[in-house]
GUDOLUM-6985 format. One record per residue: x, y, z of N, C-alpha, C in turn; residue number from 1; residue in three letters. Coordinates in nm, 2 decimals, decimal comma, always signed. Example, Ala and Ser with C-alpha at 12.3 -4.5 7.8 and 13.67 -1.06 7.14 Angstrom:
{site {+1,32 -0,57 +0,78} {+1,23 -0,45 +0,78} {+1,32 -0,33 +0,78} 1 ALA};
{site {+1,28 -0,22 +0,71} {+1,37 -0,11 +0,71} {+1,29 +0,00 +0,79} 2 SER};
This chain:
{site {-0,31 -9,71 -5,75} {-0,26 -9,58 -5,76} {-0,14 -9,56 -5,67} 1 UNK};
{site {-0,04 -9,52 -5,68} {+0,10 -9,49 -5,61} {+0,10 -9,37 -5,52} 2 UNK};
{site {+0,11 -9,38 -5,41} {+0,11 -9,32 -5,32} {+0,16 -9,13 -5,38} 3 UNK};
{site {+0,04 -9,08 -5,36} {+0,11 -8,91 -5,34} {+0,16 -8,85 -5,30} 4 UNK};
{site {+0,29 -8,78 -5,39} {+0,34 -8,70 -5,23} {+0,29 -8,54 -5,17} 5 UNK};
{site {+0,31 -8,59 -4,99} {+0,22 -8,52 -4,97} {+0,30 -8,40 -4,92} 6 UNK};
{site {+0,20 -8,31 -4,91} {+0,25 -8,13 -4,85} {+0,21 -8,07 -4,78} 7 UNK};
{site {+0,24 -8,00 -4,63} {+0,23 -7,89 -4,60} {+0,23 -7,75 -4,60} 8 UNK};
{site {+0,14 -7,68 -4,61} {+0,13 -7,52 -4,64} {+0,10 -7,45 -4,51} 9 UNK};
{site {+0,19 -7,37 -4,46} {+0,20 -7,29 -4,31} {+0,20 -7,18 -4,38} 10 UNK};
{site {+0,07 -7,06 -4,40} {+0,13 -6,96 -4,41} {-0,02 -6,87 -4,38} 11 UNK};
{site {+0,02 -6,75 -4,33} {-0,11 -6,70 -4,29} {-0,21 -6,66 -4,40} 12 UNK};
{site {-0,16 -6,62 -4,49} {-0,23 -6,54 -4,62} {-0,27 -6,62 -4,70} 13 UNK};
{site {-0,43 -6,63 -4,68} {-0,53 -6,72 -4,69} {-0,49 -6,74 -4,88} 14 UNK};
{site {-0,47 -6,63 -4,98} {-0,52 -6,60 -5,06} {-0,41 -6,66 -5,10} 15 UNK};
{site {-0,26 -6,71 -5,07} {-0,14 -6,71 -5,11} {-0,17 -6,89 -5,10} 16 UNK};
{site {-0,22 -6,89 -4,98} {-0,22 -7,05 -4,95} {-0,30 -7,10 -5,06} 17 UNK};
{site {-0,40 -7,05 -5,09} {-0,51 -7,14 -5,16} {-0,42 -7,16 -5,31} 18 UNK};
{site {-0,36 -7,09 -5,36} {-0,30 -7,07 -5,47} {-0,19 -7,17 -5,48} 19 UNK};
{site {-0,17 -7,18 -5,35} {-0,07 -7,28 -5,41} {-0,11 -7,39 -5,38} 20 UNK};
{site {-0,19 -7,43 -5,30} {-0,27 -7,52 -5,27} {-0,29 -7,58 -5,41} 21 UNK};
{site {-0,39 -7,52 -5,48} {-0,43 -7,53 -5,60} {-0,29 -7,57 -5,67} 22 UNK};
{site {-0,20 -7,50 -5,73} {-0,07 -7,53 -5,79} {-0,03 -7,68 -5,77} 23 UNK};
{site {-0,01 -7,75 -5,67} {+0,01 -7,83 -5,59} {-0,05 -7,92 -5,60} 24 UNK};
{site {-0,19 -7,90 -5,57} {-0,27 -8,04 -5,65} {-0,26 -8,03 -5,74} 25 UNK};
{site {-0,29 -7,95 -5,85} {-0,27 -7,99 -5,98} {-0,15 -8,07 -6,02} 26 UNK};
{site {-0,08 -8,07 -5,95} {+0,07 -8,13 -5,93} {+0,06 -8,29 -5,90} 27 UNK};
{site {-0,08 -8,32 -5,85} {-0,09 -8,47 -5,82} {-0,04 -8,50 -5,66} 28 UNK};
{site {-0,01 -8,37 -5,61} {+0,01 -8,35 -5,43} {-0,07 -8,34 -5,35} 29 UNK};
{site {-0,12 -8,41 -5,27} {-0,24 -8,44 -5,16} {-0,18 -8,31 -5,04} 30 UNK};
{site {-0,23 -8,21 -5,01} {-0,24 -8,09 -4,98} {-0,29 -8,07 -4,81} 31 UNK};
{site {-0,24 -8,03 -4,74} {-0,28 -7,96 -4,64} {-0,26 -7,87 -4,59} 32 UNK};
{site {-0,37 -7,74 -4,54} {-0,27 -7,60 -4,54} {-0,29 -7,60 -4,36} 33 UNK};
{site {-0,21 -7,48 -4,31} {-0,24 -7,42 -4,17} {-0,22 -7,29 -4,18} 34 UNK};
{site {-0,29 -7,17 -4,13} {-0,24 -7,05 -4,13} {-0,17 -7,04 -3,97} 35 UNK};
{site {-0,19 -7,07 -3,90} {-0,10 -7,02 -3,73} {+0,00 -7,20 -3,70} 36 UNK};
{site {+0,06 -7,16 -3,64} {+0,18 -7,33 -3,57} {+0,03 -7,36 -3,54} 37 UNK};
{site {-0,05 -7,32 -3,44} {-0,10 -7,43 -3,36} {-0,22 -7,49 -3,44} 38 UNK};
{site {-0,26 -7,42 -3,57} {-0,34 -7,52 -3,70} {-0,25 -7,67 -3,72} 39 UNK};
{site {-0,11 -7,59 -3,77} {-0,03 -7,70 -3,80} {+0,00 -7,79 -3,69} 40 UNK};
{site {-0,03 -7,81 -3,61} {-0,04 -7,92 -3,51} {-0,15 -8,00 -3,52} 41 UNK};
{site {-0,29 -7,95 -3,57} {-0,39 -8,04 -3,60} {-0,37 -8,12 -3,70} 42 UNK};
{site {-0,29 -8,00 -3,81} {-0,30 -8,09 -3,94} {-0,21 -8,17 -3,93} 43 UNK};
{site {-0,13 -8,21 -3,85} {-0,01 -8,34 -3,84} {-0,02 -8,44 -3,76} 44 UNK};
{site {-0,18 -8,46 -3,70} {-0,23 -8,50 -3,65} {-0,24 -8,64 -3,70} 45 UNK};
{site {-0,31 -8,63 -3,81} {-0,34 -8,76 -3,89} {-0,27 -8,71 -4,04} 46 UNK};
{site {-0,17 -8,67 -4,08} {-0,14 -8,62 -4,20} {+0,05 -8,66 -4,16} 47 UNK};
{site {+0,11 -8,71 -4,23} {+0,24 -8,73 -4,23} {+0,31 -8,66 -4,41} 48 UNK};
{site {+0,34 -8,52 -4,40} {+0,37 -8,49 -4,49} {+0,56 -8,52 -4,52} 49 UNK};
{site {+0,55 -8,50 -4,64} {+0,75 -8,54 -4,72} {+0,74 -8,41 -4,74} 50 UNK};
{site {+0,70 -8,32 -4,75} {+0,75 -8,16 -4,85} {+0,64 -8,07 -4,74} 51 UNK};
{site {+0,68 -7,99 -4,72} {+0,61 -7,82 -4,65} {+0,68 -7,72 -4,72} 52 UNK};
{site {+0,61 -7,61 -4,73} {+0,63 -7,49 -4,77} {+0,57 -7,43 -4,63} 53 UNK};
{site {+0,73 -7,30 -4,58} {+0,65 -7,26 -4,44} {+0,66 -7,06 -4,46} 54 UNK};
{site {+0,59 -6,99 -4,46} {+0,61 -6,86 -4,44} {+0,72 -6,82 -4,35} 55 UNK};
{site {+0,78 -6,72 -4,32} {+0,89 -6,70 -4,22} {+0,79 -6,65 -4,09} 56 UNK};
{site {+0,73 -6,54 -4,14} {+0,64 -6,47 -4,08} {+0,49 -6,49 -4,06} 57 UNK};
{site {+0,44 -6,57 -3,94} {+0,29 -6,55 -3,95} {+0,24 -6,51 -3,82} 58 UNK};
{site {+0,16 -6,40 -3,89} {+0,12 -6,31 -3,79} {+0,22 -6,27 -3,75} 59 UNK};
{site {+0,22 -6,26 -3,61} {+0,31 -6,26 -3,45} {+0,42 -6,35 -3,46} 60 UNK};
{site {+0,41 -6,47 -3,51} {+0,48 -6,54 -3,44} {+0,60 -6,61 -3,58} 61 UNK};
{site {+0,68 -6,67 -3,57} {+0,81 -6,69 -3,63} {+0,75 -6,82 -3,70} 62 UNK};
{site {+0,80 -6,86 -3,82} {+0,76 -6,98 -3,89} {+0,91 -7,08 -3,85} 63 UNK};
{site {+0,99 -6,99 -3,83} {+1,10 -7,08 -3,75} {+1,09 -7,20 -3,67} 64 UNK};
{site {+0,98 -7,17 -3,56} {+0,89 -7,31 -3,45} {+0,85 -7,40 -3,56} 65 UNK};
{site {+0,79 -7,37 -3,69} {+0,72 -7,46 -3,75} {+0,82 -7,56 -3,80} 66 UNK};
{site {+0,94 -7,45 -3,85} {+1,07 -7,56 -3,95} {+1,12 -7,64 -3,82} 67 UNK};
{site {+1,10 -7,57 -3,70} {+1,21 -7,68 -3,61} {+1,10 -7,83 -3,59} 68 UNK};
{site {+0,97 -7,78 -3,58} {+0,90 -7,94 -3,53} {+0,86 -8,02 -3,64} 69 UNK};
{site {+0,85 -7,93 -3,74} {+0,84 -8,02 -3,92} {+0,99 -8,15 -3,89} 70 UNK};
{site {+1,12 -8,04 -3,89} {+1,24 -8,14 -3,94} {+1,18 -8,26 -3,82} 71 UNK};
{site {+1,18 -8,21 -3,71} {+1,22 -8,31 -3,59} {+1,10 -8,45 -3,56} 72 UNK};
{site {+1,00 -8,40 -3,71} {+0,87 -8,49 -3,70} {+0,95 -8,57 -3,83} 73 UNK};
{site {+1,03 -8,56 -3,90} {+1,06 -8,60 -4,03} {+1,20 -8,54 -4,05} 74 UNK};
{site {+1,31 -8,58 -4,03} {+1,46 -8,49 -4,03} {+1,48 -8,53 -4,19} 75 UNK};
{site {+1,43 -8,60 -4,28} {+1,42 -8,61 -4,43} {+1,31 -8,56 -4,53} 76 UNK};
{site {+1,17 -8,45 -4,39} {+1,13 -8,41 -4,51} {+1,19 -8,28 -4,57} 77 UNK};
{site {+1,15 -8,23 -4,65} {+1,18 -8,14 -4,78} {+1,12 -7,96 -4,76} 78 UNK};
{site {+1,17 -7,88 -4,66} {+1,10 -7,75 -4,62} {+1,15 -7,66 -4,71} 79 UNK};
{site {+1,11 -7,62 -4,74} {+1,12 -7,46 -4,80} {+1,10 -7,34 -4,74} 80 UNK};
{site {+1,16 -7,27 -4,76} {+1,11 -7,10 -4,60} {+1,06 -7,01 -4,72} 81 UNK};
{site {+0,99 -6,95 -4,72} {+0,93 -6,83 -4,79} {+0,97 -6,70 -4,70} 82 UNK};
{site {+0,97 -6,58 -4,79} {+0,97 -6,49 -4,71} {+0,94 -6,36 -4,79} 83 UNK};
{site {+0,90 -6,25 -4,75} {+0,86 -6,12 -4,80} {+1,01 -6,08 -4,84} 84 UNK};
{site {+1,09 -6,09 -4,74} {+1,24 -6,02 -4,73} {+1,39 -6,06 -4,68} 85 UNK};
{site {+1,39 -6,12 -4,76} {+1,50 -6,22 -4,74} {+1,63 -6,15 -4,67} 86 UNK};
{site {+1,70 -6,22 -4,52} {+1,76 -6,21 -4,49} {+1,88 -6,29 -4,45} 87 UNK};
{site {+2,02 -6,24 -4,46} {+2,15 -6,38 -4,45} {+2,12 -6,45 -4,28} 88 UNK};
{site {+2,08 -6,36 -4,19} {+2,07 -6,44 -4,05} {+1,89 -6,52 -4,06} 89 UNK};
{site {+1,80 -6,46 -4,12} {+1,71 -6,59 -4,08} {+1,75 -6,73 -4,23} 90 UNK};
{site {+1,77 -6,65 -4,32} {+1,81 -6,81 -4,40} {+1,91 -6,90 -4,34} 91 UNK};
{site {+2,04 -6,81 -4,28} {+2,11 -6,97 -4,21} {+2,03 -7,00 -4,04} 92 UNK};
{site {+1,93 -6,93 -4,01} {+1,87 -6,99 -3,94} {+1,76 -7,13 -3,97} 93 UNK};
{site {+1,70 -7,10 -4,08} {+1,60 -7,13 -4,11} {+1,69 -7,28 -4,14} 94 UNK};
{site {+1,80 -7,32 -4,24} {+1,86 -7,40 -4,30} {+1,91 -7,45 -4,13} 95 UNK};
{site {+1,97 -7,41 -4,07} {+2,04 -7,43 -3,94} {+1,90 -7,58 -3,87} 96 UNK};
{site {+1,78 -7,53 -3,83} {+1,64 -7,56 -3,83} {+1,57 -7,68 -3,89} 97 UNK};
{site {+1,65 -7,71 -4,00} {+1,60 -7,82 -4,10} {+1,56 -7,79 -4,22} 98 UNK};
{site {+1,51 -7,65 -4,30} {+1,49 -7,62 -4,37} {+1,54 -7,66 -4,53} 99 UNK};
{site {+1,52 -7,67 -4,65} {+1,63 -7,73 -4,72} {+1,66 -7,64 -4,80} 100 UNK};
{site {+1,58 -7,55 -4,84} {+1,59 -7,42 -4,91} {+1,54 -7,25 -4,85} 101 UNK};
{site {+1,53 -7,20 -4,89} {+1,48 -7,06 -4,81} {+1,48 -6,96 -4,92} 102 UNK};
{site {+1,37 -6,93 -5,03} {+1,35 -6,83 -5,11} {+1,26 -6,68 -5,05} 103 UNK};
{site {+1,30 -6,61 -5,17} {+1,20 -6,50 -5,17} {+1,07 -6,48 -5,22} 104 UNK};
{site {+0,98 -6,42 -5,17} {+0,86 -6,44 -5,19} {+0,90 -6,29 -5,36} 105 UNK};
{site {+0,84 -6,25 -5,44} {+0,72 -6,42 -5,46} {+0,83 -6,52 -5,52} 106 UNK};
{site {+0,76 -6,58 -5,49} {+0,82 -6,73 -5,56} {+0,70 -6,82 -5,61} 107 UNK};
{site {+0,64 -6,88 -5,71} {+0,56 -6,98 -5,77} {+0,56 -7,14 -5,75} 108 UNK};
{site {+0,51 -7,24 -5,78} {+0,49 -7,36 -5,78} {+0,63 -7,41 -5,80} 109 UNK};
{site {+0,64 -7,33 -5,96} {+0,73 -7,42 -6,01} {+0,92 -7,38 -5,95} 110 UNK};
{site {+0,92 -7,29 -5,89} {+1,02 -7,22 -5,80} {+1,08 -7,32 -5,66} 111 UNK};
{site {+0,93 -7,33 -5,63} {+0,92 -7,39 -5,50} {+0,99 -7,57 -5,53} 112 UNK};
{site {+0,85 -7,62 -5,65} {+0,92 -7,77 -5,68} {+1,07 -7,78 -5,71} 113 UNK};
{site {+1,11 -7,68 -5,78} {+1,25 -7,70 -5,79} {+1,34 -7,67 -5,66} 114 UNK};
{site {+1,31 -7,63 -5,56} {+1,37 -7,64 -5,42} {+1,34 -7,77 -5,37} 115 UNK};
{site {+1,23 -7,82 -5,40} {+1,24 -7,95 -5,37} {+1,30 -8,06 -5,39} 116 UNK};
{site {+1,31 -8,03 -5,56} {+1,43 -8,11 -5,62} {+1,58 -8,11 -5,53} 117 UNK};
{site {+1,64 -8,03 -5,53} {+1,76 -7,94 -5,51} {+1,81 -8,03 -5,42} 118 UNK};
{site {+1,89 -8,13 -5,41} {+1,93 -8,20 -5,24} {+2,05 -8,15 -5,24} 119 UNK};
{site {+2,13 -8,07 -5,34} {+2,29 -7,99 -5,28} {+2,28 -7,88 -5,32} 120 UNK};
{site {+2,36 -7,79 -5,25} {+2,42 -7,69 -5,28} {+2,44 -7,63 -5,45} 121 UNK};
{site {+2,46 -7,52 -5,46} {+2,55 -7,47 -5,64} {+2,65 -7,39 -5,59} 122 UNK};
{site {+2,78 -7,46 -5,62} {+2,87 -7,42 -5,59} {+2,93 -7,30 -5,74} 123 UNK};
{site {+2,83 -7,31 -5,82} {+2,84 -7,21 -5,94} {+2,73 -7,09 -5,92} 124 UNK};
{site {+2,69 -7,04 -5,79} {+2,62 -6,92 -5,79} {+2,71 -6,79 -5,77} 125 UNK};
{site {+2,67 -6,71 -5,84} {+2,77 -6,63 -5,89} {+2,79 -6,55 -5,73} 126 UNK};
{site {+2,86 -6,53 -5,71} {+2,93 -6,40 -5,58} {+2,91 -6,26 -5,62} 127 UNK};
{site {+2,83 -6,17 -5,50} {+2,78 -6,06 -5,54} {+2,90 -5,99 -5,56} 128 UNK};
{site {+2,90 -5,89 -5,65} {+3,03 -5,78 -5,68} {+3,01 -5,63 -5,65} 129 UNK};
{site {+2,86 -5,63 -5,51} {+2,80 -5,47 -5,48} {+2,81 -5,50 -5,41} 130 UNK};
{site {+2,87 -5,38 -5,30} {+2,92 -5,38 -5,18} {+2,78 -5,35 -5,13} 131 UNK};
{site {+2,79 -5,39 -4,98} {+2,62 -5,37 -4,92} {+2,59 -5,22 -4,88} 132 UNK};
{site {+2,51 -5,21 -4,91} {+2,45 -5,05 -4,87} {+2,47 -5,05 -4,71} 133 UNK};
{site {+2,49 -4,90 -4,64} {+2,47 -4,86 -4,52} {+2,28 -4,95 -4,48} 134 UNK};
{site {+2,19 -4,95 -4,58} {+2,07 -4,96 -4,52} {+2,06 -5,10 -4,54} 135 UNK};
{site {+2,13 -5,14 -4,61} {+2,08 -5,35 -4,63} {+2,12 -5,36 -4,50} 136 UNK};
{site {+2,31 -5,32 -4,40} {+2,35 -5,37 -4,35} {+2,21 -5,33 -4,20} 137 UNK};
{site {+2,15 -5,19 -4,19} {+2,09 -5,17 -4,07} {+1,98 -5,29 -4,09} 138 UNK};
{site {+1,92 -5,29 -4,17} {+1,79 -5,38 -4,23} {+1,83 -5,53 -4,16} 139 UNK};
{site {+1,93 -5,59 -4,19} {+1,99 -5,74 -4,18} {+2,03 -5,76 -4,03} 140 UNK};
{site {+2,08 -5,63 -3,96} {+2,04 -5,59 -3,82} {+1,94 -5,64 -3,74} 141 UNK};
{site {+1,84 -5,54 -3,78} {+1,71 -5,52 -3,74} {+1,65 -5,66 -3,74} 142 UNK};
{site {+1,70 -5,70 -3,88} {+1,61 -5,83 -3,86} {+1,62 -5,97 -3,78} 143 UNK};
{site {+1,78 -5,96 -3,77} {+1,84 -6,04 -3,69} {+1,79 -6,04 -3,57} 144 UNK};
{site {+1,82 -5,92 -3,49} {+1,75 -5,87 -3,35} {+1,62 -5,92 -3,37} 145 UNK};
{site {+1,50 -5,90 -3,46} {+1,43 -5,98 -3,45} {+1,36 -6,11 -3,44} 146 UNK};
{site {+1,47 -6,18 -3,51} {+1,44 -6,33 -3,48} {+1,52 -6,37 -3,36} 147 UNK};
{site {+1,64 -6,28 -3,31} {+1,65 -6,36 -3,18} {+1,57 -6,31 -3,09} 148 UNK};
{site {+1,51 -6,23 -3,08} {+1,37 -6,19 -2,97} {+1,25 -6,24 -3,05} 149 UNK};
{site {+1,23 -6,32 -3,14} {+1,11 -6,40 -3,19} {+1,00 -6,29 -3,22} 150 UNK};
{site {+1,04 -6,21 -3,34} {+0,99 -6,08 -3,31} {+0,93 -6,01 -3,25} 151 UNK};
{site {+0,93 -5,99 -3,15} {+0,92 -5,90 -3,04} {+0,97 -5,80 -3,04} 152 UNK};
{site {+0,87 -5,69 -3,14} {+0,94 -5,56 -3,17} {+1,01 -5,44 -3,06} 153 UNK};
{site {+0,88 -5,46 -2,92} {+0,93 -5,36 -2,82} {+1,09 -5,43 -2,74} 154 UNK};
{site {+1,12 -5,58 -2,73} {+1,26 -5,58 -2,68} {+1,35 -5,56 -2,84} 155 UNK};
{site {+1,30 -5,56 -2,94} {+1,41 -5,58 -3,07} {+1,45 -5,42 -3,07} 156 UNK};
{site {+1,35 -5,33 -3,03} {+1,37 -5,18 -3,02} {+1,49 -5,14 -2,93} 157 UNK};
{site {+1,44 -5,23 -2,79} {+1,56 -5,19 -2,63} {+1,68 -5,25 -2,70} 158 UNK};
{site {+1,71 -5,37 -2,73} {+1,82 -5,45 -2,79} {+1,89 -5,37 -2,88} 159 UNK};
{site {+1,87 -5,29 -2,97} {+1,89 -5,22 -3,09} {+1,96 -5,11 -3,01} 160 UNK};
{site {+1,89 -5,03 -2,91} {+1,90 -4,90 -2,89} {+1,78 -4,77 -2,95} 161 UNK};
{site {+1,67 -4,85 -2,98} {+1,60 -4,76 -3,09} {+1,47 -4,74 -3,01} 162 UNK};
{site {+1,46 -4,58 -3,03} {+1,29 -4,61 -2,96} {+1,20 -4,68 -3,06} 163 UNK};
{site {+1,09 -4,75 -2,96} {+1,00 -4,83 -3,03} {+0,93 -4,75 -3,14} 164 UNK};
{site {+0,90 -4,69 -3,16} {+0,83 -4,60 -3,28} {+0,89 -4,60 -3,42} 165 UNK};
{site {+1,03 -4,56 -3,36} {+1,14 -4,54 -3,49} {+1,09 -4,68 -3,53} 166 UNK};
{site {+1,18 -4,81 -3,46} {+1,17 -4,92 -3,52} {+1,05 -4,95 -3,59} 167 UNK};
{site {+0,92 -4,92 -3,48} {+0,77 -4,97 -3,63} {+0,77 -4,86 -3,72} 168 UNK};
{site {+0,84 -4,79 -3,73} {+0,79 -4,69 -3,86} {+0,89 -4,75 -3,97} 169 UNK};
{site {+1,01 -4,81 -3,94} {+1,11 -4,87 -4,02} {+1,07 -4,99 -4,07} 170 UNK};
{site {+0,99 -5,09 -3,97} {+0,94 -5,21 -4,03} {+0,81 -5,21 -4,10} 171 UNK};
{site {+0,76 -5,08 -4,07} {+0,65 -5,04 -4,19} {+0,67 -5,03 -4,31} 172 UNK};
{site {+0,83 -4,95 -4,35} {+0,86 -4,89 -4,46} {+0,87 -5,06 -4,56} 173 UNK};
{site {+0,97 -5,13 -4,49} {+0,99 -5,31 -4,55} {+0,95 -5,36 -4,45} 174 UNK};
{site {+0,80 -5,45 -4,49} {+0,73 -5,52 -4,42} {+0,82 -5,67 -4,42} 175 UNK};
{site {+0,80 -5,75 -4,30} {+0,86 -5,86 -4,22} {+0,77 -5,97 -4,29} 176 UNK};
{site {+0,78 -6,06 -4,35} {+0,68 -6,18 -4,41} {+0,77 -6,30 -4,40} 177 UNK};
């Protein structure tokens, strides 16, 4: 039998993981999931994966740490970033990191494999012709401030200028994933 290729799954939402878990084997992919970084350090213990799928967001803490020690364990394997809410500062972060792709959630198996596929660019994706709203541009803000304070909503509040309340009531309205 020919070696499988193998995967990691970083993502806190148990119910999200298992699903694709499942997707994935069915796929003929030898599977390993983690919900927090410091799972995914056990599971890379004895597991050398080619392909991860990583959340942006888990829990607390930034799935960013995970793309940077994924590439730097494998600078050829194949990441993917998932995310609730896609933003232009954490995707060229995330790509910046090692990442090879960076979609919006939801996104499916067959979404995801095809990011795997993908080793270039499309130089034929169309260029938006809507100008950005006053609220994308505060949003893409906010969220920026947040991954450079590693979400750390009470300094992303001081940084901002925002009392902390405003800001959680704002990141209540579009949740951070």
């Amino acid at each position: 039998m020919a070696d499988r290729p193998r995967l990691v799954i970083v993502d806190d939402d148990p119910a999200f993981a298992r699903a694709m878990r499942r997707s994935f084997e069915r796929r003929d992919y030898e599977v390993r999931a983690s919900a927090t970084s410091e799972a995914l350090d056990d599971a890379l213990r004895d597991f050398r994966p080619g392909f991860a799928i990583v959340d942006l967001k888990l829990g607390g803490d930034s799935g960013l740490h995970c793309v940077r020690r994924l590439a730097a364990l494998d600078p050829a394997m194949r990441i993917v970033v998932l995310t609730g809410f896609a933003s232009i500062s954490t995707a060229v972060e995330a790509i910046k990191l090692g990442a090879c792709h960076y979609l919006a959630k939801p996104s499916n198996a067959d979404d995801i494999e095809a990011a795997f596929a993908r080793a270039d660019g499309d130089a034929a994706v169309p260029l938006g012709t809507r100008p950005t709203s006053l609220k994308t541009l505060e949003w893409e803000r906010i969220h920026e401030m947040l991954v450079e304070t590693e979400f750390n909503v009470s300094e992303t509040a001081r940084r901002l200028g925002l009392h902390r309340r405003t800001l959680a009531r704002k990141l209540a309205k579009r949740r951070v994933t």
